[in-house]
C-alpha positions as CSV (number, residue, x, y, z in Angstrom):
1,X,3.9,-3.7,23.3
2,X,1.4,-6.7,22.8
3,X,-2.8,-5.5,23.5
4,X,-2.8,-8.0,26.4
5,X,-0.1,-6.5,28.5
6,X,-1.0,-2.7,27.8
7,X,-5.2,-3.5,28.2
8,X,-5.6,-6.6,29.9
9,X,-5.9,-10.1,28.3
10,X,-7.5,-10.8,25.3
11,X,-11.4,-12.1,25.5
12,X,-11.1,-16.0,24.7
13,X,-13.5,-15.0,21.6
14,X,-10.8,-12.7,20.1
15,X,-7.9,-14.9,20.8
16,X,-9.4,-17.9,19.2
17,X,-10.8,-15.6,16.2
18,X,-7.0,-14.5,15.8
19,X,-5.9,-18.2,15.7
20,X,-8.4,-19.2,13.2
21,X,-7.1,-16.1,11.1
22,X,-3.5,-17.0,10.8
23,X,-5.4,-19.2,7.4
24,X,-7.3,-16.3,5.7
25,X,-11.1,-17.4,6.4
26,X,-14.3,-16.2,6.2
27,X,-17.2,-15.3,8.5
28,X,-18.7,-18.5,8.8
29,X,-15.3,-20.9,8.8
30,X,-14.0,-19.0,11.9
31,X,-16.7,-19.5,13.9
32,X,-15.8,-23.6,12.6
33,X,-12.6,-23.2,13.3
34,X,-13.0,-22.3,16.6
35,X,-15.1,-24.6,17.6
36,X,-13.5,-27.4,16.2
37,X,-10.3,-25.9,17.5
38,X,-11.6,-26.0,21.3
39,X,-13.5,-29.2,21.0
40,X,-16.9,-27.4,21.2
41,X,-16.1,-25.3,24.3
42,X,-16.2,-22.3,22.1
43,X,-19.4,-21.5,20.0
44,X,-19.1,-17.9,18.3
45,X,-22.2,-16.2,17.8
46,X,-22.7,-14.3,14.9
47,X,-23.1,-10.7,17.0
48,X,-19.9,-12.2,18.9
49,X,-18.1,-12.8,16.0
50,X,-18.5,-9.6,13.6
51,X,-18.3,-7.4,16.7
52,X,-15.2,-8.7,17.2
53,X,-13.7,-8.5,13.9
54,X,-14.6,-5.3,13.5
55,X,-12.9,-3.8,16.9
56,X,-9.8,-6.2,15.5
57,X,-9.8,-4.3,12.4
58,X,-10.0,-1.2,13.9
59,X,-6.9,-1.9,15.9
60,X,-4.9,-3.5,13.1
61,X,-5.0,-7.0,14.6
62,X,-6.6,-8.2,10.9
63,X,-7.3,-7.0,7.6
64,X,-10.3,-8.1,5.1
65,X,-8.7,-9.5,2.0
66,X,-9.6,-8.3,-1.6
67,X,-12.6,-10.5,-2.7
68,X,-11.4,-12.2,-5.9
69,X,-15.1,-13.5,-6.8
70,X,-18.4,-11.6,-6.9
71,X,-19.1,-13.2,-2.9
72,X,-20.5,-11.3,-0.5
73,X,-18.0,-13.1,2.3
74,X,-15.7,-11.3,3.3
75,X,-11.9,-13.3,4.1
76,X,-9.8,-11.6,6.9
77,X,-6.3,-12.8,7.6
78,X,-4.0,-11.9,11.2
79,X,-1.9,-9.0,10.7
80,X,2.0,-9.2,11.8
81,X,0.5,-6.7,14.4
82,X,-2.2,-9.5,15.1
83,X,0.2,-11.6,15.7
84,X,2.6,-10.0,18.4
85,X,-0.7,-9.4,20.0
86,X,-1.2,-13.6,20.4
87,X,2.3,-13.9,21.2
88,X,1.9,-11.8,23.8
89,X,-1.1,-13.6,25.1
90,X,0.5,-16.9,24.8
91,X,3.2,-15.8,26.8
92,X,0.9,-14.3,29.5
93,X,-1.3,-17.3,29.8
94,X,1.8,-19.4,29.9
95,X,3.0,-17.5,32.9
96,X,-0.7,-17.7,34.5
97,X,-0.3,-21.0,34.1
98,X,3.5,-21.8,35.4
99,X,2.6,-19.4,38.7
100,X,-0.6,-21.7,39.6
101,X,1.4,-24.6,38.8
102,X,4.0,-23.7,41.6
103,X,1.1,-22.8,44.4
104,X,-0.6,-25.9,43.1
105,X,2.4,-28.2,43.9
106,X,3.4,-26.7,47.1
107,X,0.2,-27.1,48.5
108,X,-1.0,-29.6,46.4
109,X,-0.2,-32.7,49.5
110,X,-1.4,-30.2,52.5
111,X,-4.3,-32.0,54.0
């Protein structure tokens, strides 16, 4: 069963950090990534960031790749684990979503 129904939802730093993994990337392009991704809401700090990736490698939600060059960066890429895990989250967020969305409307013209 998905992390975010068995624990909670995901922190919005480890769900974007396991979007910007679906593309194997490094360090320093996932913190890019996201913050390209949410138009600057979301600006990963480097503590944030490694912190995360390693409690998500811990838990199987992404491996580090084999470096194929002498670089010190290490490339991570989601997991198919990593990915029920968003799916999961998607789903839950779209529900959050759909249930404000009814109260909204029904009380949405109450003055």
């Amino acid at each position: 069963m998905p992390e975010s129904s068995e624990r909670g939802a995901l922190t919005e730093a480890v769900y974007y950090i396991l979007l910007a993994v679906y593309k194997p990337l490094h360090g320093y392009g996932i913190m890019q990534f996201v913050t390209e991704l949410s138009k600057g809401r979301v600006n990963l700090g480097a503590g944030t960031l490694y912190g995360a990736i390693s409690t998500m490698l811990e838990k199987g939600f992404i491996k580090a790749l084999d470096s194929k060059s002498d670089s010190r960066k290490k490339v991570y890429e989601i997991t198919d684990l990593g990915k029920e895990i968003v799916s999961g989250e998607i789903k839950r967020l779209e529900e959050l979503v759909s249930d404000g969305n009814k109260i909204e409307g029904a009380y949405k013209y109450e003055v």
